[in-house]
FIBAKOL-730980 format. One record per residue (C-alpha): residue number from 0; residue in one letter; x, y, z. Coordinates in Angstrom, 2 decimals, decimal comma. Layout:
FIBAKOL-730980
MARMI kemar pake       X       Y       Z
MARMI   NUM    A       X       Y       Z
...
This chain:
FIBAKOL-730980
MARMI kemar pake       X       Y       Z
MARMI     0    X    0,00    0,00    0,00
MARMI     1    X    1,22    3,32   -0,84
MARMI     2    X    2,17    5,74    1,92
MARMI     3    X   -0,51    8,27    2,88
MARMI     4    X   -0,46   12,46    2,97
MARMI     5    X    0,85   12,92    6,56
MARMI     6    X    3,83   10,40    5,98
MARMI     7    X    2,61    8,51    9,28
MARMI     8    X    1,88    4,90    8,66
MARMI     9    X   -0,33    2,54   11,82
MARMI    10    X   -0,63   -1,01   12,22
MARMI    11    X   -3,94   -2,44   11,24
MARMI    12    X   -4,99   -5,88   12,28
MARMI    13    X   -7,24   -7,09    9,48
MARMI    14    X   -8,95  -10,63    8,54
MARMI    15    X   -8,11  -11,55    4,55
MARMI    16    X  -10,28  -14,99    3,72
MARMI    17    X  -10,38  -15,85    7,30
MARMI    18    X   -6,10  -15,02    7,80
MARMI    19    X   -5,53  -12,53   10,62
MARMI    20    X   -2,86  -10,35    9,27
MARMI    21    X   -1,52   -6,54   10,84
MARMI    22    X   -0,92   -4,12    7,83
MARMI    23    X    0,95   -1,40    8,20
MARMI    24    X   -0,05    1,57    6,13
MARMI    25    X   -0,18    5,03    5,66
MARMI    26    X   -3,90    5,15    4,58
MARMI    27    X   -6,51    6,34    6,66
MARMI    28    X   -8,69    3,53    8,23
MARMI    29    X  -11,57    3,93    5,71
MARMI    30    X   -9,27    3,64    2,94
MARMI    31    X   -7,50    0,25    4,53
MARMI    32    X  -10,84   -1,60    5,05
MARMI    33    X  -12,27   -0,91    1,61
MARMI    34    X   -8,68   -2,30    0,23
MARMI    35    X   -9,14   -5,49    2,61
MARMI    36    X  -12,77   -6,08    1,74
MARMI    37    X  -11,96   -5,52   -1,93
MARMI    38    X   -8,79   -8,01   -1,62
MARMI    39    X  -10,87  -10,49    0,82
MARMI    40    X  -13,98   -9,85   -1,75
MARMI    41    X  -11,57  -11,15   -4,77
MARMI    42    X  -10,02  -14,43   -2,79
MARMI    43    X  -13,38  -15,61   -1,75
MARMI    44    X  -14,38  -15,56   -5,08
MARMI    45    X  -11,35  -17,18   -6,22
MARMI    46    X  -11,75  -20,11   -3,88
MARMI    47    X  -14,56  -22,06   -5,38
MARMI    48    X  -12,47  -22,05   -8,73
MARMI    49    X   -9,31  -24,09   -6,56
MARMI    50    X  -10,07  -27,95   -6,61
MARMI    51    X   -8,39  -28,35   -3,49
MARMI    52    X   -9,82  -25,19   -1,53
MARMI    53    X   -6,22  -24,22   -0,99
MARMI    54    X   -6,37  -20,42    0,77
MARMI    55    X   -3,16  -19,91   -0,77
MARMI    56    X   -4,13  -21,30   -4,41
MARMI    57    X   -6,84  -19,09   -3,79
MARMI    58    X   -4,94  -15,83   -3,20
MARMI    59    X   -2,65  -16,79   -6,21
MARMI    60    X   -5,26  -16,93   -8,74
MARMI    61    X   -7,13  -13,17   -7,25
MARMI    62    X   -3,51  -12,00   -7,57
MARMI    63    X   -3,79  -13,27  -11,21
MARMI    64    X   -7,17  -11,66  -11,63
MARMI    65    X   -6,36   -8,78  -10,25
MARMI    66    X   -3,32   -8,93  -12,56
MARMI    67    X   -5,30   -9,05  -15,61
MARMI    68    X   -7,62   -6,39  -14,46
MARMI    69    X   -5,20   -4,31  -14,22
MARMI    70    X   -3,82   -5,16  -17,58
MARMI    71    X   -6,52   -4,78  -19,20
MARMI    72    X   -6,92   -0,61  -17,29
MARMI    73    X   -3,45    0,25  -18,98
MARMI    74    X   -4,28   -1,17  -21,97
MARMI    75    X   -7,92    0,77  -22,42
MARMI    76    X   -6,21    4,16  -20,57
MARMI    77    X   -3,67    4,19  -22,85
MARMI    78    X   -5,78    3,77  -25,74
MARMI    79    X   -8,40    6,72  -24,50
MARMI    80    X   -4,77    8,63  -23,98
MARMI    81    X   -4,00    7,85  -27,62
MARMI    82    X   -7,14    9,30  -28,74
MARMI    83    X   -7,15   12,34  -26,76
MARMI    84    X   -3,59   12,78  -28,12
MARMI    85    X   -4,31   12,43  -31,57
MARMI    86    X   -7,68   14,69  -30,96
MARMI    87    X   -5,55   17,42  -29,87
MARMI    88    X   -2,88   17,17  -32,33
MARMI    89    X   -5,81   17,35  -34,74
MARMI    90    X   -7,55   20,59  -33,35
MARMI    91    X   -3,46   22,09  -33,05
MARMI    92    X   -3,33   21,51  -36,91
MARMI    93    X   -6,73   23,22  -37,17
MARMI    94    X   -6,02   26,23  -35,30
MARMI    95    X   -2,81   27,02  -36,71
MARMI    96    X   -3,90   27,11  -40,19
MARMI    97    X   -6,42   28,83  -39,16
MARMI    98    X   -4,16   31,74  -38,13
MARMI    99    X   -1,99   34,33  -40,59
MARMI   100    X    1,22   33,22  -42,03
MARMI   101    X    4,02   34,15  -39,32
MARMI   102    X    6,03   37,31  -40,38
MARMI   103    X    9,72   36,25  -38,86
MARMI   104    X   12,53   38,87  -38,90
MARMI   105    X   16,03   37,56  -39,40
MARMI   106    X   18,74   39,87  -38,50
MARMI   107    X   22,05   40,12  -40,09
Protein backbone atom coordinates (compact mmCIF):
# COMPACT_ATOMS: atom_id res chain seq x y z
CA UNK A 1 0.00 0.00 0.00
CA UNK A 2 1.22 3.32 -0.84
CA UNK A 3 2.17 5.74 1.92
CA UNK A 4 -0.51 8.27 2.88
CA UNK A 5 -0.46 12.46 2.97
CA UNK A 6 0.85 12.92 6.56
CA UNK A 7 3.83 10.40 5.98
CA UNK A 8 2.61 8.51 9.28
CA UNK A 9 1.88 4.90 8.66
CA UNK A 10 -0.33 2.54 11.82
CA UNK A 11 -0.63 -1.01 12.22
CA UNK A 12 -3.94 -2.44 11.24
CA UNK A 13 -4.99 -5.88 12.28
CA UNK A 14 -7.24 -7.09 9.48
CA UNK A 15 -8.95 -10.63 8.54
CA UNK A 16 -8.11 -11.55 4.55
CA UNK A 17 -10.28 -14.99 3.72
CA UNK A 18 -10.38 -15.85 7.30
CA UNK A 19 -6.10 -15.02 7.80
CA UNK A 20 -5.53 -12.53 10.62
CA UNK A 21 -2.86 -10.35 9.27
CA UNK A 22 -1.52 -6.54 10.84
CA UNK A 23 -0.92 -4.12 7.83
CA UNK A 24 0.95 -1.40 8.20
CA UNK A 25 -0.05 1.57 6.13
CA UNK A 26 -0.18 5.03 5.66
CA UNK A 27 -3.90 5.15 4.58
CA UNK A 28 -6.51 6.34 6.66
CA UNK A 29 -8.69 3.53 8.23
CA UNK A 30 -11.57 3.93 5.71
CA UNK A 31 -9.27 3.64 2.94
CA UNK A 32 -7.50 0.25 4.53
CA UNK A 33 -10.84 -1.60 5.05
CA UNK A 34 -12.27 -0.91 1.61
CA UNK A 35 -8.68 -2.30 0.23
CA UNK A 36 -9.14 -5.49 2.61
CA UNK A 37 -12.77 -6.08 1.74
CA UNK A 38 -11.96 -5.52 -1.93
CA UNK A 39 -8.79 -8.01 -1.62
CA UNK A 40 -10.87 -10.49 0.82
CA UNK A 41 -13.98 -9.85 -1.75
CA UNK A 42 -11.57 -11.15 -4.77
CA UNK A 43 -10.02 -14.43 -2.79
CA UNK A 44 -13.38 -15.61 -1.75
CA UNK A 45 -14.38 -15.56 -5.08
CA UNK A 46 -11.35 -17.18 -6.22
CA UNK A 47 -11.75 -20.11 -3.88
CA UNK A 48 -14.56 -22.06 -5.38
CA UNK A 49 -12.47 -22.05 -8.73
CA UNK A 50 -9.31 -24.09 -6.56
CA UNK A 51 -10.07 -27.95 -6.61
CA UNK A 52 -8.39 -28.35 -3.49
CA UNK A 53 -9.82 -25.19 -1.53
CA UNK A 54 -6.22 -24.22 -0.99
CA UNK A 55 -6.37 -20.42 0.77
CA UNK A 56 -3.16 -19.91 -0.77
CA UNK A 57 -4.13 -21.30 -4.41
CA UNK A 58 -6.84 -19.09 -3.79
CA UNK A 59 -4.94 -15.83 -3.20
CA UNK A 60 -2.65 -16.79 -6.21
CA UNK A 61 -5.26 -16.93 -8.74
CA UNK A 62 -7.13 -13.17 -7.25
CA UNK A 63 -3.51 -12.00 -7.57
CA UNK A 64 -3.79 -13.27 -11.21
CA UNK A 65 -7.17 -11.66 -11.63
CA UNK A 66 -6.36 -8.78 -10.25
CA UNK A 67 -3.32 -8.93 -12.56
CA UNK A 68 -5.30 -9.05 -15.61
CA UNK A 69 -7.62 -6.39 -14.46
CA UNK A 70 -5.20 -4.31 -14.22
CA UNK A 71 -3.82 -5.16 -17.58
CA UNK A 72 -6.52 -4.78 -19.20
CA UNK A 73 -6.92 -0.61 -17.29
CA UNK A 74 -3.45 0.25 -18.98
CA UNK A 75 -4.28 -1.17 -21.97
CA UNK A 76 -7.92 0.77 -22.42
CA UNK A 77 -6.21 4.16 -20.57
CA UNK A 78 -3.67 4.19 -22.85
CA UNK A 79 -5.78 3.77 -25.74
CA UNK A 80 -8.40 6.72 -24.50
CA UNK A 81 -4.77 8.63 -23.98
CA UNK A 82 -4.00 7.85 -27.62
CA UNK A 83 -7.14 9.30 -28.74
CA UNK A 84 -7.15 12.34 -26.76
CA UNK A 85 -3.59 12.78 -28.12
CA UNK A 86 -4.31 12.43 -31.57
CA UNK A 87 -7.68 14.69 -30.96
CA UNK A 88 -5.55 17.42 -29.87
CA UNK A 89 -2.88 17.17 -32.33
CA UNK A 90 -5.81 17.35 -34.74
CA UNK A 91 -7.55 20.59 -33.35
CA UNK A 92 -3.46 22.09 -33.05
CA UNK A 93 -3.33 21.51 -36.91
CA UNK A 94 -6.73 23.22 -37.17
CA UNK A 95 -6.02 26.23 -35.30
CA UNK A 96 -2.81 27.02 -36.71
CA UNK A 97 -3.90 27.11 -40.19
CA UNK A 98 -6.42 28.83 -39.16
CA UNK A 99 -4.16 31.74 -38.13
CA UNK A 100 -1.99 34.33 -40.59
CA UNK A 101 1.22 33.22 -42.03
CA UNK A 102 4.02 34.15 -39.32
CA UNK A 103 6.03 37.31 -40.38
CA UNK A 104 9.72 36.25 -38.86
CA UNK A 105 12.53 38.87 -38.90
CA UNK A 106 16.03 37.56 -39.40
CA UNK A 107 18.74 39.87 -38.50
CA UNK A 108 22.05 40.12 -40.09
Amino acid sequence: MSQGQSGTKAIYEVVIAGIPLKLKSGHDPKKVKQLVAFVDNKVQQALPATKSGSIQNAALLAALNLAEELFELKERALDQLEKVERKAQRTLTELESALPPRVVALDN
